[in-house]
C-alpha positions as CSV (number, residue, x, y, z in Angstrom):
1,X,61.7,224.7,108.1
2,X,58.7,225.3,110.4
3,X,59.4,223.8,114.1
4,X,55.8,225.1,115.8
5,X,53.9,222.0,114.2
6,X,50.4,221.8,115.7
7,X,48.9,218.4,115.3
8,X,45.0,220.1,115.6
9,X,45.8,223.0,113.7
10,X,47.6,221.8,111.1
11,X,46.5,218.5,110.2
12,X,42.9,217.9,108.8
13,X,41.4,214.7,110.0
14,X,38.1,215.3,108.6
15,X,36.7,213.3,105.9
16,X,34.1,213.4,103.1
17,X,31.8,210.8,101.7
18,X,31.2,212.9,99.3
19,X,34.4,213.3,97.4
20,X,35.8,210.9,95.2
21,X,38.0,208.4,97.0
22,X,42.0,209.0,95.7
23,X,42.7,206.7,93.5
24,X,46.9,206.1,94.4
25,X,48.0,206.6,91.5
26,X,46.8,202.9,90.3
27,X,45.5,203.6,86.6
28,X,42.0,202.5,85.2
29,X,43.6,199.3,83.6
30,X,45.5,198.5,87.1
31,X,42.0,199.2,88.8
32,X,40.3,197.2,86.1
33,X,42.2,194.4,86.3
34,X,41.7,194.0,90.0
35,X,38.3,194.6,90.1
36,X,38.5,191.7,87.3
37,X,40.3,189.5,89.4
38,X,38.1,190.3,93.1
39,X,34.9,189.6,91.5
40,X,36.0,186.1,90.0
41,X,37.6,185.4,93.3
42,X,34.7,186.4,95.0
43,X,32.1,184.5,92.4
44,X,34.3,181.6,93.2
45,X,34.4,181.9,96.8
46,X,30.4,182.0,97.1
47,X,29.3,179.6,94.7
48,X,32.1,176.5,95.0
49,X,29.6,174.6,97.5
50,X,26.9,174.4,95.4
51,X,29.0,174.1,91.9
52,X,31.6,171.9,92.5
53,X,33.2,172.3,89.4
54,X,34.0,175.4,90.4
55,X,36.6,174.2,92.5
56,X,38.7,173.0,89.4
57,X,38.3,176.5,88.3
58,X,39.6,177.7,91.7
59,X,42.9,175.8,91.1
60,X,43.3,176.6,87.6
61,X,43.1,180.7,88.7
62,X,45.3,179.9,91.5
63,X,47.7,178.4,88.9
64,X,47.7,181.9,86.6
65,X,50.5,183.6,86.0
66,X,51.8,186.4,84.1
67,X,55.2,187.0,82.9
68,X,55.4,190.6,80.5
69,X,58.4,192.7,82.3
70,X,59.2,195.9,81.2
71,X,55.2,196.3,80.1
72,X,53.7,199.7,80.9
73,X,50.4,199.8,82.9
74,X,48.4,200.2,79.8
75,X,49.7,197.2,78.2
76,X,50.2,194.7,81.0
77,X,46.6,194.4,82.7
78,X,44.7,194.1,79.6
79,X,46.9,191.8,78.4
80,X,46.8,190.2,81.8
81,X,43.2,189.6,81.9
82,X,42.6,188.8,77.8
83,X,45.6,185.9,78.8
84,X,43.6,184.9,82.3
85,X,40.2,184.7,80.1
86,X,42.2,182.3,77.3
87,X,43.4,180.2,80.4
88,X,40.2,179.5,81.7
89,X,38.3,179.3,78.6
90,X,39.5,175.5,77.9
91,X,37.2,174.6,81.4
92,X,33.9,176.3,79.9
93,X,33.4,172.8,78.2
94,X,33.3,171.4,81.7
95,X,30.2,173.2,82.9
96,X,27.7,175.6,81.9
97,X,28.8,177.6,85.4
98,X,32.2,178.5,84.3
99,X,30.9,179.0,80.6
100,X,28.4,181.8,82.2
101,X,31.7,183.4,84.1
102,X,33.4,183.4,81.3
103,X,31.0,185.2,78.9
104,X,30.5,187.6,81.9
105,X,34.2,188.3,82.6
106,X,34.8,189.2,78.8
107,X,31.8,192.0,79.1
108,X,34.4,193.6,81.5
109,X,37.3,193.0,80.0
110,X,35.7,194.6,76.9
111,X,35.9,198.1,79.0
112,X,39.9,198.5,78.4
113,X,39.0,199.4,74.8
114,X,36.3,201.0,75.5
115,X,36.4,202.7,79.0
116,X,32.6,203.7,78.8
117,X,31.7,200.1,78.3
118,X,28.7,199.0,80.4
119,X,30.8,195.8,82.1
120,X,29.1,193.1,84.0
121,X,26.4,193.8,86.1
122,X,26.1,192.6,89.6
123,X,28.5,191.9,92.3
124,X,29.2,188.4,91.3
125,X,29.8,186.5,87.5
126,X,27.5,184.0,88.1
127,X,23.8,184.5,88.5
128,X,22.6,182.7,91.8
């Protein structure tokens, strides 16, 4: 065991913007899934003022939940987001805002079979 542990030698507080951020071990459908998630939250969040039906679609996300134990990543978050899409999909009838996030949400969740998949666009899943 090494007891001469130099805090300026040894340790490398440097970074680079350049390299590819670590990933933590989440996998592409864990990273998916909550890019998925953090854009409709974030849709939801900057549009609700001017679309008020957006606020029943708040709720109904907030109400989401999944329940697959023992499911591997691979399996769980597509599966996750194919049964988020179905539980929203009953309140596209109730505006043509959450129809557009809808349609645009499925363009990403197209990307976990097919990982070179263009997905949506933009920042948000509704078009200002």
């Amino acid at each position: 065991m090494r007891d001469d542990f130099d805090y300026d030698d040894d340790l490398d507080y440097s970074f680079d913007d350049e390299e590819e951020e670590e990933d933590f071990g989440m996998t592409f459908e864990e990273d998916l899934y909550l890019m998925i998630r953090e854009k409709l939250r974030d849709t939801i969040q900057e549009f609700k003022s001017e679309h008020p039906g957006l606020k029943k679609l708040e709720t109904h996300v907030g109400s989401f939940k999944v329940n697959a134990k023992n499911t591997d990543d691979s399996k769980f978050y597509p599966l996750a987001a194919k049964l988020l899409l179905e539980h929203i999909k009953p309140l596209t009838q109730d505006s043509e805002e959450i129809l557009e996030i809808y349609e645009n949400m499925q363009t990403d969740i197209a990307r976990f079979k097919n990982q070179r998949a263009h997905g949506h666009e933009g920042e948000f899943y509704l078009t200002a």
